[in-house]
C-alpha positions in Angstrom: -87.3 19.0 50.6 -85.8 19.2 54.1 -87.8 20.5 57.5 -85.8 22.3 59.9 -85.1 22.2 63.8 -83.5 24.5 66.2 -81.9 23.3 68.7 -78.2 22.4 67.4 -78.9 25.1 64.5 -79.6 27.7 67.6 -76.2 26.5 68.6 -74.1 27.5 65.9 -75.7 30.8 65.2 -75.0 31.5 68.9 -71.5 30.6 68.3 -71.6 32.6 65.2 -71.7 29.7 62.7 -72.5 30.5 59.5 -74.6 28.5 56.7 -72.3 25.5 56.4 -72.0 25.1 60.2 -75.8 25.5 61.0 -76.5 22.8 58.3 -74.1 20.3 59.9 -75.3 20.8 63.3 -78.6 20.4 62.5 -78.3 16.8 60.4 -75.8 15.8 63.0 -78.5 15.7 65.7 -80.8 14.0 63.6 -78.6 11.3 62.5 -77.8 10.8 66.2 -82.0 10.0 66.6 -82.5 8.6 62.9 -79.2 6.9 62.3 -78.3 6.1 58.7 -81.4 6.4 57.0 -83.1 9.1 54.5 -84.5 10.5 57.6 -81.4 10.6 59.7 -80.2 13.3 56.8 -82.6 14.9 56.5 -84.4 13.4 53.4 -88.1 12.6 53.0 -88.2 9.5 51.7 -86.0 7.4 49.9 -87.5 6.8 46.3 -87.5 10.4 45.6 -83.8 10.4 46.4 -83.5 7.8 43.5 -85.1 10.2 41.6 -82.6 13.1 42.2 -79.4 10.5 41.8 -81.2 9.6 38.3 -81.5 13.6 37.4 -77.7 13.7 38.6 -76.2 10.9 36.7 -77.4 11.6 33.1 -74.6 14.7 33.5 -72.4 11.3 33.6 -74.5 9.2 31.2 -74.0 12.0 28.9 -70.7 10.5 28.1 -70.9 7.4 26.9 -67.3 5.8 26.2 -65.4 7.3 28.5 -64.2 4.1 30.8 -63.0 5.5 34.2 -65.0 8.9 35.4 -64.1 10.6 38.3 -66.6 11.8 40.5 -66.9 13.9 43.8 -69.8 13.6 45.7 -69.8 16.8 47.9 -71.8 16.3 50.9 -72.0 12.5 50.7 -73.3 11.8 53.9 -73.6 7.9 55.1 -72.9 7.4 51.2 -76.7 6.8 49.7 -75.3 7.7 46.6 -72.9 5.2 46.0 -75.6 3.0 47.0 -77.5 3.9 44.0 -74.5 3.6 41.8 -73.6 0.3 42.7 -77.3 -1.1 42.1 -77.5 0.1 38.7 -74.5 -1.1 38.1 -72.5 2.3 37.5 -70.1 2.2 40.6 -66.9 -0.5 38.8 -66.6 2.5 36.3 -66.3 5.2 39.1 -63.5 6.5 40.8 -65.3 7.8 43.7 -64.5 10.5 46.6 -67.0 11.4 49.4 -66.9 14.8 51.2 -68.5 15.7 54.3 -67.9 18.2 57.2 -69.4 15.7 59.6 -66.4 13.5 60.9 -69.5 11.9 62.5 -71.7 10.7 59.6 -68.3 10.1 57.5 -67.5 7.5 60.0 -70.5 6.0 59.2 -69.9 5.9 55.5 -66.5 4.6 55.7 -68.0 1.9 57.7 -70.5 1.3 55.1 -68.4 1.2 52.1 -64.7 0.2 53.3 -63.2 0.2 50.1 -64.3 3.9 48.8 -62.3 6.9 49.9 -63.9 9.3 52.1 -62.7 13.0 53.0 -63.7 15.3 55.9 -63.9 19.1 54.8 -64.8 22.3 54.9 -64.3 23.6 51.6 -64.2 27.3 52.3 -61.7 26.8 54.8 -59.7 23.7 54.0 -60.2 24.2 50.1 -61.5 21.0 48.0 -59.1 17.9 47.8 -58.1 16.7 44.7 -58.8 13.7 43.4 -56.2 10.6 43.7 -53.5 11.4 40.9 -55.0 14.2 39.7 -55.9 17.8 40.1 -60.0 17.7 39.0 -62.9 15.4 39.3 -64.6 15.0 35.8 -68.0 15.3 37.3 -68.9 16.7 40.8 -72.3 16.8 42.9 -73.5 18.4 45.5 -77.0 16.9 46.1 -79.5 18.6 48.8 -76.4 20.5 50.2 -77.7 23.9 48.6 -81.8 22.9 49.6 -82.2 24.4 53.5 -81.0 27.2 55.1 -82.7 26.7 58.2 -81.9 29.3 60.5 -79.3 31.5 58.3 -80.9 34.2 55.9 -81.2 34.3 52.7 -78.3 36.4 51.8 -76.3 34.5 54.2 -76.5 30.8 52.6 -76.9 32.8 49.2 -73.4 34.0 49.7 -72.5 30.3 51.1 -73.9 28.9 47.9 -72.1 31.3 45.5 -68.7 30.7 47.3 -68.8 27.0 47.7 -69.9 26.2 43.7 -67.1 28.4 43.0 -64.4 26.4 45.0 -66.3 23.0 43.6 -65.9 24.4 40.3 -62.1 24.8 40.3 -61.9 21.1 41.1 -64.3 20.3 37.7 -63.3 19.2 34.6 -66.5 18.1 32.9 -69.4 19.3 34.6 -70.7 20.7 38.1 -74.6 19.2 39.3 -76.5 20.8 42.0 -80.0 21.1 43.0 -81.8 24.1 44.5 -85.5 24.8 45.7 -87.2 26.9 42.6 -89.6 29.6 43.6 -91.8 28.4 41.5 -93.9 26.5 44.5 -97.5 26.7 46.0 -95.6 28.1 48.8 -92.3 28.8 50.2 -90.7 27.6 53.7 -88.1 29.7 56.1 -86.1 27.7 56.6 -85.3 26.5 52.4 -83.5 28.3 49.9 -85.4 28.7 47.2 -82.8 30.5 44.7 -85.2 31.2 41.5 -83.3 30.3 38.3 -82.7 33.1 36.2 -80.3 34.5 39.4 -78.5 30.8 39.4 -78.2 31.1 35.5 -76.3 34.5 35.8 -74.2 33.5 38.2 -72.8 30.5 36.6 -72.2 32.7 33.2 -70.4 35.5 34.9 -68.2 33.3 37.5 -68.7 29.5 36.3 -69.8 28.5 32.5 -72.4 30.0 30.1 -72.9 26.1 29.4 -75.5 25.3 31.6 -78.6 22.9 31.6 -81.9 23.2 33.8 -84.1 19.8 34.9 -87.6 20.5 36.7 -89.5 18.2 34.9 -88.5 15.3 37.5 -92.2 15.9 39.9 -90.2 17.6 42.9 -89.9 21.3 43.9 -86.6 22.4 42.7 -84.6 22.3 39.8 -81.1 20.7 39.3 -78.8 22.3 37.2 -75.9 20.7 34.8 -72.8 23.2 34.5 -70.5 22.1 31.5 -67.0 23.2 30.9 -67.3 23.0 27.7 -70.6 22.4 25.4 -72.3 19.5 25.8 -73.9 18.9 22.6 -73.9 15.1 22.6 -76.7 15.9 24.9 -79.1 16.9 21.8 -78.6 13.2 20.3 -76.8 12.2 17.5 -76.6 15.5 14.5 -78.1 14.7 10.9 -76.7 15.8 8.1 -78.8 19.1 6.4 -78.7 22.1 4.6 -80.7 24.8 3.5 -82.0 24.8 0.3 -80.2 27.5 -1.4 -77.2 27.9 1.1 -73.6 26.1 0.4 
């Protein structure tokens, strides 16, 4: 869960920013303070970051065989997730691309991890790159990018959300991960976008896949949501053979 601030937010609404602008403002001025930490992007803490990365990579895990996968991490920031996949061991198998908006903070991964390729974009304007030698990623993220709002309203980074998991979605093969704030709270903040579930699921049928999985069982408040291309039934473990008494 992200808190908000105002003063570089306050900025780009002036200017007439919308969502996307607003959101890099804002972590821009708190890298500046926090540097490269979960703080300095806006994160609580970093174990329950671990815990969203796990949530995210079982849409990879999912596959077990496949030797290369080719992965976009959309709004990587200073690269915390490649982090993750390199101490579990995961990263050799990954072909991996880093987007960000923030020349800034991309700067900062690049300087972190030399030898992974890093693009800076805005996806509704510039459109999403492709991956090296070819034209979609088999898996994409987009981890806390959909969380705040901040200062925009609710129909503003609703529309932001809608239109940006659309342009992600023409880049994915496999399947599309993102995490939103559920309604389903003790209380809900301003500045977050809490997008309750039943809206994200209708969306994604009507303009994405019906194939869709849901995860809130991981202790935080949100959900993170698994869109398949196609139907991921390895996912409900190996099938048994059986019949119905009575039926061919």
């Amino acid at each position: 869960m992200k808190e908000a601030s105002t003063a570089a937010v306050a900025v780009a609404v002036a200017d007439g920013g919308g969502p996307m602008r607003q959101i890099v403002a804002t972590i821009e001025q708190r890298f500046a303070t926090h540097g490269a930490t979960p703080e300095g992007l806006y994160w609580p803490n970093g174990p329950d970051l671990a815990v969203r990365y796990g949530v995210f990579h079982q849409a990879i895990a999912a596959a077990p065989g496949v030797p290369r996968t080719r992965l976009l991490d959309f709004g990587c920031g200073v690269g915390f997730l490649p982090d993750w996949l390199a101490a579990g061991g995961y990263l050799p198998a990954i072909d991996y691309t880093g987007l960000d908006a923030s020349g800034k903070i991309l700067a900062e991964a690049s300087r972190r991890h030399p030898r992974l390729r890093f693009v800076e974009a805005d996806v509704l304007a510039d459109g999403v790159p492709p991956p090296e030698g070819g034209e979609r990623y088999d898996h994409v993220f987009a981890c806390g990018i959909f969380t705040a709002r901040f200062l925009s309203s609710h129909a503003a980074m609703e529309a932001y959300v809608r239109d940006t998991l659309s342009a992600l979605w023409a880049r994915t093969q496999r399947c599309l991960t993102f995490n939103v704030m559920t309604v389903h709270v003790d209380y809900t903040r301003e500045d977050l976008f809490h997008w309750p579930v039943d809206t994200a699921l209708s969306f994604c049928k009507q303009h994405l896949s019906r194939h869709c999985a849901v995860r809130a069982d991981y202790g935080l408040w949100e959900y993170t949501m698994h869109v398949w291309r196609a139907p991921n039934r390895g996912a409900a473990g190996a099938a048994l053979p059986w019949s119905h008494p009575g039926v061919a």
